[in-house]
C-alpha positions as CSV (number, residue, x, y, z in Angstrom):
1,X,-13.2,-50.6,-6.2
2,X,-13.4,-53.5,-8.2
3,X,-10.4,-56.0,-8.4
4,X,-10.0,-57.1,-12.0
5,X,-8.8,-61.1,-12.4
6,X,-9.4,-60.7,-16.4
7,X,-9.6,-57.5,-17.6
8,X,-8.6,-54.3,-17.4
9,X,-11.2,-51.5,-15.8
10,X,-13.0,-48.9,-18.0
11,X,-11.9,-45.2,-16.9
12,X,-13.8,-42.5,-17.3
13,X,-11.3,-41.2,-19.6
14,X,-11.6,-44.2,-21.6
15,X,-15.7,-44.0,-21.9
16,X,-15.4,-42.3,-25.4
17,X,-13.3,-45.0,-26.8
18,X,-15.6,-47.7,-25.1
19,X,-19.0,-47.3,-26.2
20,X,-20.1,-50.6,-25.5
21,X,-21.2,-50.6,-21.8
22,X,-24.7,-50.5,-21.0
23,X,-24.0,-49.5,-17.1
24,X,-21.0,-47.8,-15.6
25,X,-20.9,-47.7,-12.0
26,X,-18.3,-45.4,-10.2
27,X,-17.0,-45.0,-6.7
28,X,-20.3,-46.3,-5.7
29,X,-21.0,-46.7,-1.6
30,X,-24.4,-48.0,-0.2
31,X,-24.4,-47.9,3.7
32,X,-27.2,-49.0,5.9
33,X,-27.3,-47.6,9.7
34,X,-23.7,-48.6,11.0
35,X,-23.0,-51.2,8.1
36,X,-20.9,-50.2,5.3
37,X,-22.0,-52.6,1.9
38,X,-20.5,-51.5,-1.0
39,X,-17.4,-49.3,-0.6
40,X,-16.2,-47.0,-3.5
41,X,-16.9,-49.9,-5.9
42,X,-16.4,-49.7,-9.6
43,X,-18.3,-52.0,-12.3
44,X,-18.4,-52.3,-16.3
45,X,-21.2,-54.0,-17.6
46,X,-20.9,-54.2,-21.7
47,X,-23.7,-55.0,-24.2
48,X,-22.9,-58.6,-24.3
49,X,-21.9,-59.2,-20.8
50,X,-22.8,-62.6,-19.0
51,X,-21.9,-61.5,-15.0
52,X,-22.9,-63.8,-12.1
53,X,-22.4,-62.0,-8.7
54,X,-21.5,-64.2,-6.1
55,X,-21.2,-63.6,-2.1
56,X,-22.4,-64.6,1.0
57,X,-25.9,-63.9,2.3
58,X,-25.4,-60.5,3.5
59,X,-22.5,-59.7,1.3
60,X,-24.3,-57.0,-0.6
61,X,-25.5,-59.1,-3.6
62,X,-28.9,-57.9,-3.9
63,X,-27.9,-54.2,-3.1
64,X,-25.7,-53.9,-5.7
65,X,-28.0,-55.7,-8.1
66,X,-30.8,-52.9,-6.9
67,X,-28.2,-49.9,-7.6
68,X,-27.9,-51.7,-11.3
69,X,-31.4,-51.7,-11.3
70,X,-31.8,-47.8,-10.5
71,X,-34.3,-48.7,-7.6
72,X,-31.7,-48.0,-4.5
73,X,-30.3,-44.5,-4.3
74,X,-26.6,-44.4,-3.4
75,X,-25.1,-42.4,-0.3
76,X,-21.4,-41.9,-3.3
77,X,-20.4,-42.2,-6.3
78,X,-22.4,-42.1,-10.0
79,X,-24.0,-44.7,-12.3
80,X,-24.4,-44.1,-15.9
81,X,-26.7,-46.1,-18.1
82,X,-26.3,-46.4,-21.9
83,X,-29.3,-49.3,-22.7
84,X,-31.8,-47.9,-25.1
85,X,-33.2,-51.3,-25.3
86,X,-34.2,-50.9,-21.2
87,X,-33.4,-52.3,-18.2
88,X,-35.7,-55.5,-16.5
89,X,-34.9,-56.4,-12.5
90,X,-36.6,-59.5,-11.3
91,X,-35.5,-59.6,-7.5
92,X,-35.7,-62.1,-5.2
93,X,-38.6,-60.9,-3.0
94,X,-40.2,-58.8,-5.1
95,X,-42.8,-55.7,-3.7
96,X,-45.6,-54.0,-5.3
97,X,-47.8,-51.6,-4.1
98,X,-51.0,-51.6,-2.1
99,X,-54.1,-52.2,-4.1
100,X,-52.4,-53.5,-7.6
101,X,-53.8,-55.7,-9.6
102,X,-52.4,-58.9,-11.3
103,X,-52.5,-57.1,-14.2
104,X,-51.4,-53.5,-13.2
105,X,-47.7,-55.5,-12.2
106,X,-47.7,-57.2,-15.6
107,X,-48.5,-53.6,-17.4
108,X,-45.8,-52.3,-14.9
109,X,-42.8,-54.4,-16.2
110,X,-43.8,-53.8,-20.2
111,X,-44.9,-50.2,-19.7
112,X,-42.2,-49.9,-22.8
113,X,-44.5,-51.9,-24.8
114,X,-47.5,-50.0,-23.7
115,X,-45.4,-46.8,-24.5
116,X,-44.7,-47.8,-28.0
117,X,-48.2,-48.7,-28.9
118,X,-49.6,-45.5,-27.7
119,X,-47.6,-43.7,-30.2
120,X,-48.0,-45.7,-32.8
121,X,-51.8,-45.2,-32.2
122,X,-51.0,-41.7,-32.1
123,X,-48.9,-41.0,-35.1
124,X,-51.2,-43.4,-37.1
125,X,-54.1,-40.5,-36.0
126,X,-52.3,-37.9,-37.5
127,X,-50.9,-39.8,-40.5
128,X,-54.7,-39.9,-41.6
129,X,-55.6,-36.4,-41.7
130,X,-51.5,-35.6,-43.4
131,X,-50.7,-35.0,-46.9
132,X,-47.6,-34.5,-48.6
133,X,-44.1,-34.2,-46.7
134,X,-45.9,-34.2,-43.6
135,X,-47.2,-37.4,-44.8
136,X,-43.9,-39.0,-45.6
137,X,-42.2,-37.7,-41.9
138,X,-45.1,-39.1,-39.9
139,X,-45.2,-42.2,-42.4
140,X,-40.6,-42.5,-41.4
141,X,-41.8,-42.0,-38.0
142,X,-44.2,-44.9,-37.5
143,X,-41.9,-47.3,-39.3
144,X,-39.1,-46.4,-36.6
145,X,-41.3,-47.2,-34.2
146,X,-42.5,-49.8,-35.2
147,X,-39.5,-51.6,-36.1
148,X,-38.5,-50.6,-32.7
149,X,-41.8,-52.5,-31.4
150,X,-40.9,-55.8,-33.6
151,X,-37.2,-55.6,-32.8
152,X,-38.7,-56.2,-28.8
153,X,-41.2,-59.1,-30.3
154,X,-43.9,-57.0,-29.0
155,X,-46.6,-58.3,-31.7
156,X,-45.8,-61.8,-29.9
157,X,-45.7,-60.8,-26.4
158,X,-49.1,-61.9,-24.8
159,X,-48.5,-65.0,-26.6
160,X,-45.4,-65.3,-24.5
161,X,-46.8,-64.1,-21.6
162,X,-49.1,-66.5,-21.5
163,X,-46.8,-69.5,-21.9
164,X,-44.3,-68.4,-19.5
165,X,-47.2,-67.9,-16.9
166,X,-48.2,-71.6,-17.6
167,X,-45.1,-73.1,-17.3
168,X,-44.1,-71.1,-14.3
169,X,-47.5,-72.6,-12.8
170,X,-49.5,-69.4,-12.8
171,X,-51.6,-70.0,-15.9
172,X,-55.3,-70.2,-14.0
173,X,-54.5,-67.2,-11.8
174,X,-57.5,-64.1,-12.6
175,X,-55.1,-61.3,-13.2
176,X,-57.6,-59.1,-12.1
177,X,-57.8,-60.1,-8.8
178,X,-55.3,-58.2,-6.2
179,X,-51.0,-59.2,-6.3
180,X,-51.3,-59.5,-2.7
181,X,-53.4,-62.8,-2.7
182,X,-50.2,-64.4,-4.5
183,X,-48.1,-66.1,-2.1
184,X,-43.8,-64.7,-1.6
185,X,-43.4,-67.7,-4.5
186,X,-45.9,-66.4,-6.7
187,X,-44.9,-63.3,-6.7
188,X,-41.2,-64.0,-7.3
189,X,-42.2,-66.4,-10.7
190,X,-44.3,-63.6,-11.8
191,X,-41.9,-60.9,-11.8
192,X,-39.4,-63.6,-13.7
193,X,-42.2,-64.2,-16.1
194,X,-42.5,-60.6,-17.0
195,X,-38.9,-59.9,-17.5
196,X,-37.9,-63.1,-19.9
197,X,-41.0,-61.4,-22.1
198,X,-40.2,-57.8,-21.5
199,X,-37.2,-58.0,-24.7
200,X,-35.2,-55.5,-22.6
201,X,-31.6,-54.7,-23.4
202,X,-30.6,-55.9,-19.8
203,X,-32.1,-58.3,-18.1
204,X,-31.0,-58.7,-14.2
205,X,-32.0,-61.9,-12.0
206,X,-31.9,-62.6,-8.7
207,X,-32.4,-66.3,-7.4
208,X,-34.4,-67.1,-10.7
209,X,-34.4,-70.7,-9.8
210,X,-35.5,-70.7,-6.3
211,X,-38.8,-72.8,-6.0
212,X,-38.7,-73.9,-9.7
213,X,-39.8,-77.1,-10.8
214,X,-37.9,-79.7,-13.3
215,X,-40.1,-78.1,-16.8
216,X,-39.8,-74.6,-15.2
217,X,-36.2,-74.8,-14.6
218,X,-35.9,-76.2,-18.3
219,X,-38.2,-73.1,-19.7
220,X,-35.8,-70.9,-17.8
221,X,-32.8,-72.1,-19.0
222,X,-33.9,-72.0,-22.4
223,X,-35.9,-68.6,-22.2
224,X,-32.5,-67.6,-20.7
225,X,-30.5,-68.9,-23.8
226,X,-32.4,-66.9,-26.2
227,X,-31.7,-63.5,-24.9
228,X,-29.5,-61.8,-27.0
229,X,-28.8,-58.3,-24.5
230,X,-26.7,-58.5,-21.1
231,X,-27.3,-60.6,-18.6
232,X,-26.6,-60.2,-14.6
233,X,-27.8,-62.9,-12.3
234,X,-27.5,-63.7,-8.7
235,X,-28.3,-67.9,-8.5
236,X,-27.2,-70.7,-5.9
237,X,-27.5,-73.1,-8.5
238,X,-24.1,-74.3,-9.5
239,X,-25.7,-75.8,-13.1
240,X,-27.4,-72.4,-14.0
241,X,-24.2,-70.8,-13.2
242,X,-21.7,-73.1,-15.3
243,X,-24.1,-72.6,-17.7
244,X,-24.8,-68.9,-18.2
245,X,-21.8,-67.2,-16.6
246,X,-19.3,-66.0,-18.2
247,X,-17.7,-63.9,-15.8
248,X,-18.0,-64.0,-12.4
249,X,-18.6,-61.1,-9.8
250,X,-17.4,-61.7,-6.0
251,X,-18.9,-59.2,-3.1
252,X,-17.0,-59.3,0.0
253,X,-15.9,-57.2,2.9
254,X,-17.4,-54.2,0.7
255,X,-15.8,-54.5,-2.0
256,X,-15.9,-56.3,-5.7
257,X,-13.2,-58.7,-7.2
258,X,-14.1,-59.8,-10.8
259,X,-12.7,-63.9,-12.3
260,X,-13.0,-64.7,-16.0
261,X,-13.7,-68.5,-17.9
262,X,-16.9,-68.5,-15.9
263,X,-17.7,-70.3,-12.6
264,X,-14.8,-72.7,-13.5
265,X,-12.1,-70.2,-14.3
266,X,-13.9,-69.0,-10.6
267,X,-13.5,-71.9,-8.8
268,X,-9.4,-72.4,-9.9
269,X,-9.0,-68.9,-9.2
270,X,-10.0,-69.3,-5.6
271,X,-7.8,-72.2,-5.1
272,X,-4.7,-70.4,-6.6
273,X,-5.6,-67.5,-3.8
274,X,-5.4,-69.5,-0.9
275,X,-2.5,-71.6,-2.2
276,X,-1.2,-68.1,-2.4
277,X,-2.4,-67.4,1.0
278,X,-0.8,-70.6,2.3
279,X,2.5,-70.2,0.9
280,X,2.4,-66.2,2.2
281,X,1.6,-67.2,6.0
282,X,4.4,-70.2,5.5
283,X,6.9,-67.7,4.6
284,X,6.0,-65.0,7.3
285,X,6.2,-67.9,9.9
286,X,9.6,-69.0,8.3
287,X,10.9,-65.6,8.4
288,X,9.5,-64.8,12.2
289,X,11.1,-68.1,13.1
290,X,14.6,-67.4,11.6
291,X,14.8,-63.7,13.1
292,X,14.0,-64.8,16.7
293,X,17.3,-67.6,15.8
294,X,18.8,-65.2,14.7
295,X,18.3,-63.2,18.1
296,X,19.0,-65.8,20.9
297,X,22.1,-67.0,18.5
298,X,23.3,-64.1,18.3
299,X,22.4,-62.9,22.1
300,X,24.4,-66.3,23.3
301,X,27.5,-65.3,21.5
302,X,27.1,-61.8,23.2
303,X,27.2,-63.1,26.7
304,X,30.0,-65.9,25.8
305,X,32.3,-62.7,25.4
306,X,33.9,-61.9,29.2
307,X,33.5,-58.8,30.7
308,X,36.2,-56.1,31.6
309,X,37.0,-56.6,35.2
310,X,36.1,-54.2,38.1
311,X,40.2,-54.0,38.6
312,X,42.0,-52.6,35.7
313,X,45.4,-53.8,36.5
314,X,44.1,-57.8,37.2
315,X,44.3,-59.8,34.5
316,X,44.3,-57.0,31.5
317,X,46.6,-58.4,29.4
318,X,44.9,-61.6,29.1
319,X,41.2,-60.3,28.1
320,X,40.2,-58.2,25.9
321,X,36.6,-55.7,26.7
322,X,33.3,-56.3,24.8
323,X,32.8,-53.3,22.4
324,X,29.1,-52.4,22.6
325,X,29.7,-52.1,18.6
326,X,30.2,-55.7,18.2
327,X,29.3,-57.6,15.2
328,X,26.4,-59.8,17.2
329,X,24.6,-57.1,18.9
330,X,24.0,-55.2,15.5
331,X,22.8,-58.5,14.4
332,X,20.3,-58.7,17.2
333,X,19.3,-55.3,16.5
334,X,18.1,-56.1,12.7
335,X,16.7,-59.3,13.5
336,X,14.4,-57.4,16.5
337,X,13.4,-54.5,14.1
338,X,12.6,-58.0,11.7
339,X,10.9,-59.1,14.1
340,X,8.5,-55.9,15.2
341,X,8.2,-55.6,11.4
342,X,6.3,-58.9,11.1
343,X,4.3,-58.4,13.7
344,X,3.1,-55.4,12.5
345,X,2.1,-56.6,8.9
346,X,1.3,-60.8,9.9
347,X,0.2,-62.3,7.0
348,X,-3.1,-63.8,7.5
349,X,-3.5,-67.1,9.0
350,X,-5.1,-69.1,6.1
351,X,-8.5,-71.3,7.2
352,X,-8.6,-75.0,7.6
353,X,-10.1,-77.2,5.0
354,X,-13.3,-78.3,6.4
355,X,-12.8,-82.0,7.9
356,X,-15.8,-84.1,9.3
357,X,-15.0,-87.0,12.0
358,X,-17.0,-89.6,13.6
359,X,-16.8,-89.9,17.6
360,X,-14.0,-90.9,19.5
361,X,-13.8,-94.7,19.5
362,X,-16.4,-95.6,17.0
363,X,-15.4,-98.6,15.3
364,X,-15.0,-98.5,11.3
365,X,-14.3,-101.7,11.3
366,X,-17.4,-103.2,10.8
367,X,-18.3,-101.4,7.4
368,X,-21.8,-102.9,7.6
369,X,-22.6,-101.8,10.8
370,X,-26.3,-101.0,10.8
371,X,-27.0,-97.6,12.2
372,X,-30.7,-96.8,11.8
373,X,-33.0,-99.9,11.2
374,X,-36.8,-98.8,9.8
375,X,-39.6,-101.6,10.0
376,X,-42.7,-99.9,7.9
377,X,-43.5,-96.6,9.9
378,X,-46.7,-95.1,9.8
379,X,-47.1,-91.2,11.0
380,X,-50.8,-90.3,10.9
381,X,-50.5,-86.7,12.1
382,X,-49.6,-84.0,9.3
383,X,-47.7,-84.6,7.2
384,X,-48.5,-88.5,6.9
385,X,-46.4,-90.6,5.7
386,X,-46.0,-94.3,5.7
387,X,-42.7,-96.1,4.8
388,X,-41.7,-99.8,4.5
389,X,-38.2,-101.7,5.7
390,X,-34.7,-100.5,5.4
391,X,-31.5,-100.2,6.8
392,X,-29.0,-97.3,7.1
393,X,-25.5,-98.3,7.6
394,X,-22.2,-96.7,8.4
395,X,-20.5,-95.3,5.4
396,X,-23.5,-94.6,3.1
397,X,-24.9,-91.8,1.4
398,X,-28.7,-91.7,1.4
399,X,-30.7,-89.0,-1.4
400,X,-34.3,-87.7,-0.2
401,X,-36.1,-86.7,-3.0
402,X,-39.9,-85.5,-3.5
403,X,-41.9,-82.7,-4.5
404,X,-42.2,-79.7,-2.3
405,X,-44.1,-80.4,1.3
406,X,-44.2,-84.1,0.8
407,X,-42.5,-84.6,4.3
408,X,-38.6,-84.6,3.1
409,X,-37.7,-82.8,6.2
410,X,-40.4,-85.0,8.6
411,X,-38.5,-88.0,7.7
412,X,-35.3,-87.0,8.4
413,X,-36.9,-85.7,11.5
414,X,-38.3,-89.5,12.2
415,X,-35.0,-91.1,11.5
416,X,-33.2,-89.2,13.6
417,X,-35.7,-89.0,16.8
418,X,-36.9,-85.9,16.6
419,X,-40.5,-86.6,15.7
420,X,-43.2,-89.2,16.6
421,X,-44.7,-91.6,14.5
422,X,-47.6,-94.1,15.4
423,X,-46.7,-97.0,14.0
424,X,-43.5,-99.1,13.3
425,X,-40.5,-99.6,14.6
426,X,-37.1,-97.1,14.3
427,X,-33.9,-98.8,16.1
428,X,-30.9,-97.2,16.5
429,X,-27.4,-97.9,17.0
430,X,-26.0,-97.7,20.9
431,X,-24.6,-94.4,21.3
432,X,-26.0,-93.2,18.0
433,X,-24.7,-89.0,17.6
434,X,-26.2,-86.8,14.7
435,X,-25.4,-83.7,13.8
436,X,-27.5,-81.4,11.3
437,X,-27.9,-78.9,8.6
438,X,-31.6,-77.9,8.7
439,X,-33.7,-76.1,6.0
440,X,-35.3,-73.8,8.6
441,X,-32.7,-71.9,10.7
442,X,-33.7,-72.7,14.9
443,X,-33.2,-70.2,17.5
444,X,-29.6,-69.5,18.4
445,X,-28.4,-70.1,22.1
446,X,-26.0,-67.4,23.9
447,X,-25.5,-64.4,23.9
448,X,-23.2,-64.1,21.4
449,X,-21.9,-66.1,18.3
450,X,-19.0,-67.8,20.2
451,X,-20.9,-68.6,23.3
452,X,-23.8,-70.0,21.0
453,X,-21.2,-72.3,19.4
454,X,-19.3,-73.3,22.8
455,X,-22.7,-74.4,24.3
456,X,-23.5,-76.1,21.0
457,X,-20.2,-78.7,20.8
458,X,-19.9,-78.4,25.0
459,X,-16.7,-76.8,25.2
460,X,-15.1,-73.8,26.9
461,X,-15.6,-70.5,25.0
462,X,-11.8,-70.1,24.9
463,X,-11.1,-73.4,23.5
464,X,-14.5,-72.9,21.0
465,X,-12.8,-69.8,19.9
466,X,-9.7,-71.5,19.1
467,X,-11.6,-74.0,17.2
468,X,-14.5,-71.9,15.6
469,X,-11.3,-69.4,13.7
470,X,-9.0,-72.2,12.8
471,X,-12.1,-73.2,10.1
472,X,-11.9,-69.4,8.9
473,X,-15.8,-69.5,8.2
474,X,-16.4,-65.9,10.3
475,X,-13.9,-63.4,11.1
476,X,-12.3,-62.7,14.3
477,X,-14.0,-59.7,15.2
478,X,-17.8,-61.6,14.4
479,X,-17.4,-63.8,17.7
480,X,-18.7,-61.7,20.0
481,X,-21.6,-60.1,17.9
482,X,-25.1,-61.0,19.0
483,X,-27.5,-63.9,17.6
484,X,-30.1,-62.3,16.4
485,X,-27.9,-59.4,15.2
486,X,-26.3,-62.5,12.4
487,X,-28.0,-62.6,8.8
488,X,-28.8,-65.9,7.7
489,X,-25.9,-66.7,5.7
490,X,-24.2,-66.3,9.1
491,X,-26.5,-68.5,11.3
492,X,-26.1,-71.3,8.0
493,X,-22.3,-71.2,8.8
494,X,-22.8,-71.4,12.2
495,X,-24.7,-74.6,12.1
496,X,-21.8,-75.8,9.6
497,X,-19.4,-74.9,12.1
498,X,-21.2,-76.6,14.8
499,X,-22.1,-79.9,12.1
500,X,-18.4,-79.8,11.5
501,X,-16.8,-79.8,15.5
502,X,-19.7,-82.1,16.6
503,X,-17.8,-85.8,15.7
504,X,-21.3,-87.4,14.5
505,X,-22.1,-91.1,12.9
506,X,-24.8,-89.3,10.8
507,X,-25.5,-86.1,8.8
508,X,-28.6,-84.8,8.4
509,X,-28.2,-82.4,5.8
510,X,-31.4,-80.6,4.8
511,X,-31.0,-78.4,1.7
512,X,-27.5,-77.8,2.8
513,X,-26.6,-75.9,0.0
514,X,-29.5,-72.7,1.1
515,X,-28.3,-69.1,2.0
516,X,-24.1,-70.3,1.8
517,X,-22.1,-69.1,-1.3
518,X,-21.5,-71.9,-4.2
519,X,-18.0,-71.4,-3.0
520,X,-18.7,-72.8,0.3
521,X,-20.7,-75.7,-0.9
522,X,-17.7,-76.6,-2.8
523,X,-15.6,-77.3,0.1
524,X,-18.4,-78.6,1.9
525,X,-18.9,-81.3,-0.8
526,X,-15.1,-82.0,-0.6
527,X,-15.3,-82.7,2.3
528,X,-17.6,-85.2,3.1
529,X,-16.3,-87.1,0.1
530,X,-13.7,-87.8,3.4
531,X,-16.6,-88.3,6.0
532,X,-16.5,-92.1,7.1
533,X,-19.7,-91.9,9.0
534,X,-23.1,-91.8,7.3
535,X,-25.0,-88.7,5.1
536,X,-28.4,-88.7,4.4
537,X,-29.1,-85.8,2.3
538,X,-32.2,-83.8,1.1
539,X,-31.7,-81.5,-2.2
540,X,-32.9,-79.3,-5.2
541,X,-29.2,-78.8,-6.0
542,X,-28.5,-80.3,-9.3
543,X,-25.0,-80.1,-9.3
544,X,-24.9,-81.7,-5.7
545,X,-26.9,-84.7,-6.6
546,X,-24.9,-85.1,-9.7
547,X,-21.4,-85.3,-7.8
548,X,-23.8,-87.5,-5.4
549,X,-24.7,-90.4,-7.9
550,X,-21.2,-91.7,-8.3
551,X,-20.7,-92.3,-4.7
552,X,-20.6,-96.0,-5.1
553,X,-23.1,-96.6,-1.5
554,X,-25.6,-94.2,-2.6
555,X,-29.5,-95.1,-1.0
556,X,-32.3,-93.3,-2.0
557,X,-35.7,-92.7,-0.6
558,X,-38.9,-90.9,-2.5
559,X,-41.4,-89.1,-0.6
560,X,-44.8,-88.8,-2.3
561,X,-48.1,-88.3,-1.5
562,X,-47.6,-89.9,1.8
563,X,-45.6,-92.9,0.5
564,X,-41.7,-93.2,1.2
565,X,-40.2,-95.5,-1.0
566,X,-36.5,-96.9,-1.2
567,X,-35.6,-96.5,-4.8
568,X,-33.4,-99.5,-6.2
């Protein structure tokens, strides 16, 4: 079911009295093989709605957005759709068949438009050869249809088409030549071309700003802004979302909790929950810790109370026998059935707040201790790249910016000692640790999660285990689950588990904000505002440069066409 943090849920005996939704979903259940996704889930979309769905990789984002969409049949429950206007899905990885054509997909997403021009053709035909009131119906007909055809700006729409396909970079592509020659990228920024011009009633997005350049993003956002229908996107970008959202949707564990006042109202939502959380597990812990006084208190002024002796005449008058009734042991019985109580229903341990630390021993007390010192390296081997002098020091945040392949990644790779480079000189600092975040997800050691992070941060598995659940980022019953059996959301927290119990002098943090939710980048953010030790940072992520520039030790380096140059 849905959880509702702002308003209340549309019955179905309510559906006469609320005509505005556009997409009713009910008891809806998608499993795959073993894996349950969405459980008996309920959602209300209305005619004006502005719904972000947020969640984990894996969570079930895209599968509920495909069950929206109509494309994924569900194994329970019903979806009703009330959109006249049409429904437009531009997922994430989009698939077309074998053999289309550039143009086919296009025709494919405005088939409506296609639709309406047909009969108009058609009804014109007959209006020719009509007289009289056949005349006039034919003549009402075509105006409906028409106005219809307007109301969707089809008499503008390869206009339209053809801007959005320029500033989405595939203006010069031959749309007769086969879909399948676009790359993943091109095919993703087509489909999002075609639904911003398809004028449908509901528009649904998923990741429209991956791979988007600074005048794409912009043509988004404002192509975006004009829509006047519903809107349901699935984004990473924290901007786009404070921007568009109005209400935000959370998948997790199966199930779907809705937060009004947008990503905001989201955000102070969340920290009232685990404040909540916090003060619950306090209490339980205060209660468990007063019944087991309670019991030893209680079990001392038991045995303080003599015995009857063995000989019934010695000594009678002076004692009096315990009475198995007595006051303390009835105490001790309520505080034990207390006690089983709370074991029974513990309230859940709340996670950690993420905390980075430098090494044992490193010494902050030399705030301009030089870390990494560059002397003009030159790398010769793809991707080249040629840089002049600088210094990294302890304490300071470092920016990588650049267009897409310029080498972001090989430098951070350089400056760390990962890759060669022919020329120039790199010294680092005695001792030097680095720990990472890396764009491309590595192969993942162990046989299973816990093991991979124990032989990560060289620990025992039952001390990594202790560890890896006090920062809550997987549950208890994940740890022994296979590698290659994580999605990728998991393997990202993984690496943030094993950045954050690693004690490093430098981050390397490589699009750090891919496949975890915004939610998790927000405490991840927080808290390397703490970090003493060095970050050097490559990002897309608007919002995480922007809390980035007021860092008052911020460094930045530009990577193009081959050149690397400290920005002052």
């Amino acid at each position: 079911m849905t959880h509702s943090h702002d308003q209340r849920p549309v019955s179905p005996e309510n559906r006469e009295s609320a005509p505005d939704y556009i997409c009713l979903l009910e008891d809806i259940s998608v499993s795959f093989a073993d894996r349950d996704v969405l459980v008996h889930c309920d959602l209300t979309i209305s005619g004006r709605e502005r719904l972000a769905v947020l969640g984990d990789n894996g969570s079930g984002k895209s599968t509920l957005m495909r069950v929206i969409a109509g494309t994924l049949e569900t194994d329970g429950g019903q979806r009703h759709m009330n959109a006249p206007g049409g429904v437009a899905y531009a997922a994430q990885n989009p698939r077309f068949a074998a053999g289309m054509s550039i143009q086919q997909v296009i025709d494919s997403f405005h088939a409506r438009f296609r639709e309406l021009e047909t009969l108009m053709r058609i009804i014109s035909g007959k209006l020719q050869a009509a007289e009289g009131a056949a005349a006039d119906r034919l003549m009402a007909q075509l105006q409906q249809v028409t106005d219809i055809y307007e109301a969707a700006d089809g008499y503008t729409l390869a206009q339209r088409l053809d801007s959005a396909l320029q500033q989405l970079g595939l203006g010069e592509m031959n749309r007769e030549a086969d879909v399948s020659r676009l790359s993943g990228g091109q095919r993703s920024r087509l489909a999002l071309a075609c639904v911003l011009c398809s004028g449908a009633q509901l528009l649904l997005l998923d990741e429209p700003t991956n791979d988007l350049d600074e005048a794409a993003l912009a043509w988004l956002e404002k192509s975006v802004d004009k829509h006047r229908g519903a809107l349901v996107l699935i984004t990473h970008d924290r901007m786009f979302l404070k921007r568009f959202a109005r209400s935000i949707l959370e998948v997790h564990d199966g199930q779907l909790s809705r937060y009004g006042n947008g990503y905001d109202g989201y955000l102070h939502a969340k920290e009232q929950e685990r404040a909540a959380a916090v003060e619950a597990y306090d209490l339980w812990l205060a209660e468990m810790a007063h019944s087991k006084k309670l019991v030893e208190k209680n079990a001392a002024r038991v045995a303080a109370i003599p015995r009857k002796m063995e000989m019934a005449g010695f000594g009678h008058g002076n004692f009096r026998s315990r009475e198995r009734s007595h006051g303390s042991t009835s105490k001790i019985r309520q505080a034990k059935s207390r006690i089983e109580e709370l074991e029974s229903n513990p309230a859940p341990k709340p996670a950690t707040e993420l905390e980075f630390s430098l090494p044992a021993g490193a010494a902050l007390h030399e705030s301009t201790e030089t870390l990494i010192h560059v002397q003009k390296i030159r790398r010769e081997q793809p991707p080249k790249l040629s840089t002049g002098s600088f210094e990294v020091k302890l304490g300071e945040r470092w920016l990588v910016t650049g267009p897409n392949g310029a080498g972001k990644s090989s430098l951070l790779k350089m400056l760390s000692g990962e890759l060669d480079y022919e020329g120039g000189i790199i010294q680092r600092a005695s001792d030097l640790r680095c720990a990472w975040l890396r764009q491309d997800l590595g192969e993942v050691t162990g046989d299973s999660l816990i093991e991979a992070f124990a032989l990560a941060t060289d620990q025992y598995v039952d001390d990594a285990a202790e560890v890896l659940a006090k920062l809550g980022l997987f549950a208890p019953e994940d740890f022994l689950r296979h590698p290659l059996a994580l999605s990728v959301g998991q393997r990202r927290r993984l690496e943030l588990a094993i950045a954050v119990s690693s004690q490093a002098h430098v981050l390397f943090l490589d699009e750090p904000t891919n496949h975890i939710s915004p939610a998790l980048v927000e405490q991840l953010e927080d808290a390397l505002e703490d970090f003493p030790g060095t970050v050097v940072t490559v990002s897309h992520d608007r919002r995480w440069q922007q809390k980035l520039k007021v860092h008052p030790d911020l460094q930045r380096l530009h990577v193009r066409d081959g050149s690397v140059q400290v920005v002052r």
